[in-house]
C-alpha positions as CSV (number, residue, x, y, z in Angstrom):
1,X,2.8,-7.7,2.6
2,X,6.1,-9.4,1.8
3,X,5.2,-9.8,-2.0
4,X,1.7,-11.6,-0.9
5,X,-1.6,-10.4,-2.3
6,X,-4.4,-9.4,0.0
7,X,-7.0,-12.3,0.0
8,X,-10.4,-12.5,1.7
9,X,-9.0,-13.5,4.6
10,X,-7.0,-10.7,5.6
11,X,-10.0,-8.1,5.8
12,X,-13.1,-10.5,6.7
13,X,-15.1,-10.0,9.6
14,X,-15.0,-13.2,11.6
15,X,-17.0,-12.5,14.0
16,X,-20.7,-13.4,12.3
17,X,-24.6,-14.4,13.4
18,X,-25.8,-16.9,11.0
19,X,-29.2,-18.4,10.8
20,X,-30.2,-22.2,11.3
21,X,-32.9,-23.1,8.4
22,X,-35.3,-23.6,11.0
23,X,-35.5,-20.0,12.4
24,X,-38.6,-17.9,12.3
25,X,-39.7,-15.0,9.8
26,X,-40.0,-13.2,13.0
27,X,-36.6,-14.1,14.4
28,X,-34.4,-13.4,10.9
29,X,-36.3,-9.3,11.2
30,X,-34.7,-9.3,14.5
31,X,-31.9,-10.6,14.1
32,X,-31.3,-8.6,11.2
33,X,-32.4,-5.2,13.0
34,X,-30.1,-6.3,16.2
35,X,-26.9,-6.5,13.9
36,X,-27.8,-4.3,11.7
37,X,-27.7,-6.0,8.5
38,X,-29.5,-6.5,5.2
39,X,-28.4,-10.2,5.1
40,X,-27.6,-13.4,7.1
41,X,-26.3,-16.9,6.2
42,X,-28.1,-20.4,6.6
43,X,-26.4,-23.4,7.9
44,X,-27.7,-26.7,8.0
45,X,-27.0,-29.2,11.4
46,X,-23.4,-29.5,10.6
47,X,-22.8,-25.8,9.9
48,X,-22.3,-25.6,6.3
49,X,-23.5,-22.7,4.4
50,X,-26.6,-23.5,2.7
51,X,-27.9,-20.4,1.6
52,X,-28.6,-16.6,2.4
53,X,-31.8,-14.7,3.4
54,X,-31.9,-11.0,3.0
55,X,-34.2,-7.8,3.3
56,X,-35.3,-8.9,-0.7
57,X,-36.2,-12.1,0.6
58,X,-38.7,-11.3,3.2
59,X,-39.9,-7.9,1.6
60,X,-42.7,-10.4,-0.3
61,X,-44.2,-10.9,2.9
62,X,-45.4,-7.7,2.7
63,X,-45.3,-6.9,-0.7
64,X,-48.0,-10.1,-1.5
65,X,-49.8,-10.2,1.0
66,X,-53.3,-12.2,0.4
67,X,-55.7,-8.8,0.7
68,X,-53.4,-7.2,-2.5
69,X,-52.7,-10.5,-4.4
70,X,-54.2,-11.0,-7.7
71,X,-53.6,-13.4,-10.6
72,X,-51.0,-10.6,-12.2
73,X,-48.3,-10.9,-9.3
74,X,-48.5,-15.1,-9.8
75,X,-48.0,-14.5,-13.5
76,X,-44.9,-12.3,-13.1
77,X,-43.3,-13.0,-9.7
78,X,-44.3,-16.4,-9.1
79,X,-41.1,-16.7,-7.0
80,X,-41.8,-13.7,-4.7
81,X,-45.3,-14.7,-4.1
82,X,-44.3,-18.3,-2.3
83,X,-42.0,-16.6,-0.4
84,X,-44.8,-14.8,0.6
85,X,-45.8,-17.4,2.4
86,X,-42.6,-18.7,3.9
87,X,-42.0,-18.7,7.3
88,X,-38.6,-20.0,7.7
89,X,-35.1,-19.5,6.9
90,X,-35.0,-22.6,5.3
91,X,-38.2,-21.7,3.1
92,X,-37.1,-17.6,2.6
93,X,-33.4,-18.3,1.5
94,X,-31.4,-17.9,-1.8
95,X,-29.8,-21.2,-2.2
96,X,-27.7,-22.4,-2.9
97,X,-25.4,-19.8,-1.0
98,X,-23.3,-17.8,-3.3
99,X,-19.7,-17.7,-1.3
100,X,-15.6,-17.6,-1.5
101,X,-12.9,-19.1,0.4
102,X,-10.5,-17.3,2.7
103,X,-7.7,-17.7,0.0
104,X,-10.3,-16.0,-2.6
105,X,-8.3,-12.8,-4.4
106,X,-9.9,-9.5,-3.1
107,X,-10.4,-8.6,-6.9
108,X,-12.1,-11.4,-7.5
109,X,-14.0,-11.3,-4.4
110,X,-14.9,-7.5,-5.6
111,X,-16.1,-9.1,-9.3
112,X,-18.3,-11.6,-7.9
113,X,-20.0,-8.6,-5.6
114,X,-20.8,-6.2,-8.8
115,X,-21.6,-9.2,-11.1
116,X,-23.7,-11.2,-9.0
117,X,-25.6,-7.5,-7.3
118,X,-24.7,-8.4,-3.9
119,X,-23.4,-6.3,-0.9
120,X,-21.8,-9.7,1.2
121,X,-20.5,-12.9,0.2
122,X,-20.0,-16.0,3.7
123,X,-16.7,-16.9,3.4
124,X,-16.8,-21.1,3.3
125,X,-14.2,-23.3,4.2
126,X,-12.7,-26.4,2.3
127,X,-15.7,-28.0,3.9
128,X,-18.0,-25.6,3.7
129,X,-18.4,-24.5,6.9
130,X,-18.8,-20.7,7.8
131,X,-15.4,-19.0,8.3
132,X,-16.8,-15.4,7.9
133,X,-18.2,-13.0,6.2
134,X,-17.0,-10.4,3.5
135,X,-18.8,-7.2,2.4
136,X,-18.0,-4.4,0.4
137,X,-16.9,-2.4,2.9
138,X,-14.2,-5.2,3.9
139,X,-12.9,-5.0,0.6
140,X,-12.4,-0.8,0.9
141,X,-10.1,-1.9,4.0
142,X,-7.1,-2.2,1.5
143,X,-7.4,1.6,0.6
144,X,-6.9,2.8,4.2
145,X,-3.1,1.3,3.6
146,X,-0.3,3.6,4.5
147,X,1.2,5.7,1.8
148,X,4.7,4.2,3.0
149,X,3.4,0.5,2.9
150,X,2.3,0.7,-0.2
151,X,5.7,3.0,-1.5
152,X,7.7,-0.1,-0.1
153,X,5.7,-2.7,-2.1
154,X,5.8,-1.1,-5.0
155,X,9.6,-0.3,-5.0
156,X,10.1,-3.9,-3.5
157,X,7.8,-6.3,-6.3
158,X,7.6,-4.0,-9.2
159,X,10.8,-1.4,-9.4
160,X,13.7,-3.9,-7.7
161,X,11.9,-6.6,-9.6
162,X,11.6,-5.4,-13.0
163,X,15.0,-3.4,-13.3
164,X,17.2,-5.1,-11.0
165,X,20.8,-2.6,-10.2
166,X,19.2,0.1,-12.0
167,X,16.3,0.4,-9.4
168,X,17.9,3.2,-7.7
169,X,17.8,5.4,-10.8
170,X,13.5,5.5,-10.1
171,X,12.1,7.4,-7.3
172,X,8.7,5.7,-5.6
173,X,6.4,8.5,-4.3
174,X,2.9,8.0,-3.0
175,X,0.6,10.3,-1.7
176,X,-3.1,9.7,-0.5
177,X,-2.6,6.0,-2.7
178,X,-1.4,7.3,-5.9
179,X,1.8,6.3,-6.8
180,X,4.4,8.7,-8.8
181,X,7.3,6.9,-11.0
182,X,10.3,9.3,-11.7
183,X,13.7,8.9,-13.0
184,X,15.6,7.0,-16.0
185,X,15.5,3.2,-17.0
186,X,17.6,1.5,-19.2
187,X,14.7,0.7,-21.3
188,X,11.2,1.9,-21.9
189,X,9.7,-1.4,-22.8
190,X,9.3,-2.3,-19.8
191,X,7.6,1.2,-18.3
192,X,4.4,-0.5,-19.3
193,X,4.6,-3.0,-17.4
194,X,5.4,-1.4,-14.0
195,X,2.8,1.0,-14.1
196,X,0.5,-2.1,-15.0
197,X,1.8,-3.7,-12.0
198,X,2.4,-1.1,-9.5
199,X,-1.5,-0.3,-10.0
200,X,-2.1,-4.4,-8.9
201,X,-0.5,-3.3,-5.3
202,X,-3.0,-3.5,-2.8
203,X,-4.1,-0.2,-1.9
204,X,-3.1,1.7,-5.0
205,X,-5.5,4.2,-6.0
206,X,-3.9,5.4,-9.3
207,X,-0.3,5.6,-11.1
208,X,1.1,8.6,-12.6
209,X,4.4,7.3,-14.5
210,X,7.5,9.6,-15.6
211,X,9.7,7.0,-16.4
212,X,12.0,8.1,-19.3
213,X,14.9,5.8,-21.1
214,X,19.0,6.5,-20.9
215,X,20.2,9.7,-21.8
216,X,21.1,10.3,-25.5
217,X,24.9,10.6,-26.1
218,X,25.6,13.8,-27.5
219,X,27.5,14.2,-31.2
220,X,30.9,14.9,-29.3
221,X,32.7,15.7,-33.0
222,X,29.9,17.2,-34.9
223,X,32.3,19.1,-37.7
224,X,34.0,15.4,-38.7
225,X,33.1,13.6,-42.0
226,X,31.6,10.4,-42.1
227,X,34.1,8.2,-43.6
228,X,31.4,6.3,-44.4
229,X,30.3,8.9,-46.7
230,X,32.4,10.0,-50.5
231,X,34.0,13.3,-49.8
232,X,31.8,16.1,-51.8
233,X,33.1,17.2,-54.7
């Protein structure tokens, strides 16, 4: 890790089958049923992402077909009933293509997924071309780090970081992703902070913190009077 966050491009799949916008209704179902996926980019001629066509996109077909079709489903889904009669990548796509960039944050990446309602995002170049594609399941990737990975980054950018020669006072220990923070700081201000940023460590799956400040000096003369205070009477 070396103090870098996970980005898109270190759990794409780079291997992917995109469509041209001239490919058939016929030839997307296959494709789709070959790789077996629910969604496939479109590039124009000079390979840039375009748009997307998924299972939603081509369900119409069916779903409006001329014998069922009646003025209520052109009043509500005008959309979905051209589609309907589409019978091209070009014509069936979502355009223009929602995507991210290689250097795209995984959280982000992640946001973009549950905002937008999608399972995939084509990862796009500075130019637009196709670099890859992302999906949910990519973005799990980062939870099947090693516990001792993730036990070094978080003593490395967060403990060493934040309290400097007193790191060796906390003790890093993770097990199945959660991280456990024992031992004495020289300050508790700052125990906010790590747990906030030992929980931004890729592959952290919770933090359970125990960090406690200095030891209190005890009252070594207990029985002596304040010479602060008057003498009672």
């Amino acid at each position: 890790m070396n103090g870098t966050p996970l980005v898109v491009n270190d759990v794409m799949t780079r291997r992917v089958v995109a469509l041209r916008t001239g490919a058939a209704f016929k030839d997307i179902v296959r494709t789709m049923r070959e790789w077996h996926v629910g969604a496939l980019p479109v590039l124009d001629d000079g390979g840039q992402v375009v748009g997307v066509v998924s299972e939603a996109d081509l369900l119409p077909k069916e779903e409006y077909s001329e014998a069922d079709l009646d003025s209520a489903g052109w009043s509500r889904h005008p959309a979905d009933v051209l589609k309907a009669d589409a019978v091209t990548a070009g014509e069936l796509m979502t355009a223009p293509a929602l995507t991210v960039t290689p250097d795209t944050a995984l959280a982000h990446a992640a946001r973009l997924m549950a905002r937008k309602h999608v399972k995939r995002l084509p990862v796009a170049g500075p130019d637009g071309t196709l670099r890859g594609i992302v999906s949910r399941s990519d973005l799990l990737k980062v939870f099947l780090r090693e516990d001792a990975d993730i036990a070094d980054d978080v003593r490395r950018e967060v403990v060493v970081r934040l309290f400097g020669t007193h790191a060796d006072t906390v003790r890093v220990e993770v097990h199945d992703g959660v991280v456990t923070l024992t031992g004495r700081v020289y300050t508790t201000a700052l125990v906010p902070l790590a747990t906030r940023l030992a929980r931004a460590v890729p592959g952290v799956v919770d933090v359970r913190c125990a960090l406690s400040g200095p030891p209190r000096r005890p009252d070594l003369s207990p029985d002596l009077p304040d010479p602060q205070r008057p003498a009672p009477a």
